[in-house]
C-alpha positions in Angstrom: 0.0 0.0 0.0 1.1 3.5 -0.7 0.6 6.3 1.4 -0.3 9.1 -1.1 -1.8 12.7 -0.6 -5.3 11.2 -1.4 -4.7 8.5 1.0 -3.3 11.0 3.7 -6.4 13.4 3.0 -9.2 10.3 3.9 -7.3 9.5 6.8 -7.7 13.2 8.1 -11.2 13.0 7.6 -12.0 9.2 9.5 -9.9 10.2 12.2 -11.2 13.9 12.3 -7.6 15.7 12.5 -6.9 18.4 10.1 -3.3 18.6 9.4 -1.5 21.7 8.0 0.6 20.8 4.5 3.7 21.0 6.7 2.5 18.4 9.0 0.9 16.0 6.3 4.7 16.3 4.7 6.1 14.8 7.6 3.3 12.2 8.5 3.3 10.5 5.1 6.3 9.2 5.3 6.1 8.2 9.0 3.0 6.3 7.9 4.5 4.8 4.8 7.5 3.3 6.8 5.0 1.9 9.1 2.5 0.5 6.6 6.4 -0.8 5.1 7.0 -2.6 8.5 3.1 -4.2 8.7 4.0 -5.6 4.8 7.0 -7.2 6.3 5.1 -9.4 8.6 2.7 -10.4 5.5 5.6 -12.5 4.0 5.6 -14.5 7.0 4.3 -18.1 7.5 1.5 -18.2 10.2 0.1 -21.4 8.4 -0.7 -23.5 11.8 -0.4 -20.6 14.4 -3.8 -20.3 16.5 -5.0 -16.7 16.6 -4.5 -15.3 20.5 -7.4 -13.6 22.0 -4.7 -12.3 24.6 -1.2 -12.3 24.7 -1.3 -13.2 28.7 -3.3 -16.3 29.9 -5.8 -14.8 31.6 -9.0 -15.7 32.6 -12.1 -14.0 34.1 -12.6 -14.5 37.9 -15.8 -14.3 39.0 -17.7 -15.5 42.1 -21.2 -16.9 42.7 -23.9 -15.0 43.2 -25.3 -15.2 47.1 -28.3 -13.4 49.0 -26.9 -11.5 52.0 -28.6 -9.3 54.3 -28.8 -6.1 53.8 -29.7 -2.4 55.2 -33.0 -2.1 56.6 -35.4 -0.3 54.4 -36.9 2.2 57.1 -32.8 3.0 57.4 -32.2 3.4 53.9 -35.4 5.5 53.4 -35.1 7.8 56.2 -33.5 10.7 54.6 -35.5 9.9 50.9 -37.1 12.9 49.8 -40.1 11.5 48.5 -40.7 7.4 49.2 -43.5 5.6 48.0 -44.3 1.9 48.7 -40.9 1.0 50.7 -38.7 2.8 47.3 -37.2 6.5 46.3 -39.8 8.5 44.7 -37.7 10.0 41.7 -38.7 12.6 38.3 -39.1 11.0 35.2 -36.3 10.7 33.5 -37.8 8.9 29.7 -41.0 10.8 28.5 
């Protein structure tokens, strides 16, 4: 792939940066040489390599789920502004 003034224009506008003709000078290249470096790992055999989710072997830790006590609701409602049935009385917030 070649990084041309096109190229270098629609990238501006996806990523919503406006670059001044001085600064798109220097960014093409940088961009080019990096594009250059991603094509580099193309000639590469990965015939056989699993694809990694993560390069750590990590897992989600969770617990179960269990009912415990809580506050008492006459506590938790004491300083409620408005309360009706035993819950916070709040303004509509969805029409």
């Amino acid at each position: 792939m070649t990084v041309d003034h096109d190229l270098m224009l629609e990238l501006e506008s996806l990523s919503a940066l406006r670059l001044d003709p001085a600064e798109r000078e220097v960014m093409q290249p940088a961009l080019q040489e990096m594009i250059d470096r991603f094509d580099t790992l193309l000639t590469l055999d990965t015939a056989g390599v699993e694809p990694l989710i993560h390069v750590l072997p990590l897992s989600n830790v969770t617990r179960e789920d269990a009912v415990i006590p809580s506050m008492d609701n006459e506590l938790l409602l004491a300083n409620a502004a408005r309360e009706k049935d035993g819950a916070f009385m709040v303004h509509r917030a969805v029409e």
